[in-house]
C-alpha positions as CSV (number, residue, x, y, z in Angstrom):
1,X,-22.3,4.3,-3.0
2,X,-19.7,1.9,-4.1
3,X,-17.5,2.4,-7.2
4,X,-14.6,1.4,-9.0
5,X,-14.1,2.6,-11.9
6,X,-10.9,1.4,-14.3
7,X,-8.8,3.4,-17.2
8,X,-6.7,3.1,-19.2
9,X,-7.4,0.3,-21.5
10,X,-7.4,0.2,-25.2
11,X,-5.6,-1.1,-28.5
12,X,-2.4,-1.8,-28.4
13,X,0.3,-3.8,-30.9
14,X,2.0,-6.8,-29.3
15,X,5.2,-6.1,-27.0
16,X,3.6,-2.8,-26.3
17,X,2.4,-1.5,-22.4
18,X,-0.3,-0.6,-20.9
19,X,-1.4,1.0,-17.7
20,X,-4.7,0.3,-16.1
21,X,-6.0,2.3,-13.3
22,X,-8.7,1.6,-10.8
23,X,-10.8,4.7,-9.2
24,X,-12.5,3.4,-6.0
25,X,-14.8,5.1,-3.8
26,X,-17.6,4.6,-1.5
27,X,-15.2,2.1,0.8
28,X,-12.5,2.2,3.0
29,X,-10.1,1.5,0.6
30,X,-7.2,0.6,2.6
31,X,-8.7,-2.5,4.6
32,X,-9.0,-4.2,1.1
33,X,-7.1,-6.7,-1.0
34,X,-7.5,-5.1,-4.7
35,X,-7.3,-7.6,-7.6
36,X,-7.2,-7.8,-11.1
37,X,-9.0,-10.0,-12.8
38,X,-9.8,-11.1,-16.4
39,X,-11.7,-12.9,-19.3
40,X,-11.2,-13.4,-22.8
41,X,-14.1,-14.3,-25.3
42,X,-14.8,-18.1,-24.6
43,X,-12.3,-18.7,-21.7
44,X,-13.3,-18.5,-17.6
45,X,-12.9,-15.5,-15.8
46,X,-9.1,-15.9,-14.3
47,X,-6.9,-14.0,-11.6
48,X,-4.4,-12.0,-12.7
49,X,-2.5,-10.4,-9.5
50,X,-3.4,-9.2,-5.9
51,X,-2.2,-7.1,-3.8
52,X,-2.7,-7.3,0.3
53,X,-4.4,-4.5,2.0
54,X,-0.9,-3.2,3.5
55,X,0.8,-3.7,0.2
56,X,3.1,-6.2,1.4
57,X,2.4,-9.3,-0.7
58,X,1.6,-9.2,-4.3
59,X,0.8,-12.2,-6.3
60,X,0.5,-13.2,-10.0
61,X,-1.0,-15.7,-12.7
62,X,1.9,-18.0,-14.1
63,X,1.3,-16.6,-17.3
64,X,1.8,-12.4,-16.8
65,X,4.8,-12.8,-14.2
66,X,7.6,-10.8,-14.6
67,X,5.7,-8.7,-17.2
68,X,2.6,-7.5,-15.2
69,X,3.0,-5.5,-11.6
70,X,0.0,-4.5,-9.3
71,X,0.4,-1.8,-7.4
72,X,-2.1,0.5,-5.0
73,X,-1.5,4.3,-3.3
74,X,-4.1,4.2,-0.5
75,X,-4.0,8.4,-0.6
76,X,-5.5,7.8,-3.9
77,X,-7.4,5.3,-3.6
78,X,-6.4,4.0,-6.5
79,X,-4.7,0.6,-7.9
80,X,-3.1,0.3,-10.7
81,X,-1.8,-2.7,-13.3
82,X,1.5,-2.2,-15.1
83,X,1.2,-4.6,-18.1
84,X,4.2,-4.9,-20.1
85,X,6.0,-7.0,-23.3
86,X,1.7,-7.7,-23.9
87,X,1.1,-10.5,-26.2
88,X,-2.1,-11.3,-27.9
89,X,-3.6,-14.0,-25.7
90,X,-3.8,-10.8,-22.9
91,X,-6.5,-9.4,-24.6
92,X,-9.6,-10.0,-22.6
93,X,-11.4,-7.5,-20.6
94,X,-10.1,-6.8,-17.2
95,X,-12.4,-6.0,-14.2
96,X,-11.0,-4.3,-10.9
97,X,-12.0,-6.1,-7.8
98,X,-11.7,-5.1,-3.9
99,X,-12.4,-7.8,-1.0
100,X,-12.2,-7.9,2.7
101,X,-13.3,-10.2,5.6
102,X,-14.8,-9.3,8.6
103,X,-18.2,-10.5,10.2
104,X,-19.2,-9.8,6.8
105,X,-18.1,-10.7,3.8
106,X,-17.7,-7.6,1.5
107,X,-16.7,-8.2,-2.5
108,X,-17.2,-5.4,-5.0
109,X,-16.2,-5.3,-8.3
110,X,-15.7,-2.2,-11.7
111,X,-17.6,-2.6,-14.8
112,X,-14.5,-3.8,-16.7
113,X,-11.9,-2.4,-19.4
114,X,-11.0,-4.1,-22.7
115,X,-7.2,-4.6,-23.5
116,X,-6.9,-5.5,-27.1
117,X,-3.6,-6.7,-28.4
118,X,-2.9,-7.1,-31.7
119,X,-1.3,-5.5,-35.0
């Protein structure tokens, strides 16, 4: 059974951090690109950083670089979103997503965490 399962959200006051985690399980975790996505009340879902299955390459959304990093630890399973200097328009609900490409294509995705800023 598939699962990813995130942390770590919750309220906090503008310029604060936050650290999200995402438990996976279920998958071979390593072959994956993890992502972090999000969506605010009345707004599209939108991509907020990947990271490649090796761990190589990351890449961000215009508007959280240089304040957000994505990182993974394979022995963990585990990836994890650093989200600093956080500024009200970040609050939205972030999901954890993991995809991979073989003769199948193979998406799952975490129930989502909320990330309120505000004071």
């Amino acid at each position: 059974q598939v699962q990813l399962v995130e942390s770590g959200g919750g309220l906090v006051q503008p310029g604060g951090s936050l650290r999200l985690s995402c438990a996976a399980s279920g998958f071979t975790f390593s072959m994956y690109v993890m992502r972090w996505y999000r969506q605010a009340p009345g707004k599209e879902r939108e991509l907020v950083a990947s990271i490649t299955s090796g761990g190589g390459s990351t890449n961000y959304a215009n508007s959280v670089k240089g304040r957000f990093t994505i990182s993974r630890d394979d022995a963990k399973n585990t990836v994890y979103l650093q989200m600093n200097s956080l500024k009200p328009e970040d609050t939205a609900v972030y999901s954890c997503n993991a995809l991979h490409f073989a003769y199948t294509r193979r998406e799952y995705w975490g129930q989502g965490i909320q990330v309120t800023v505000s004071s």
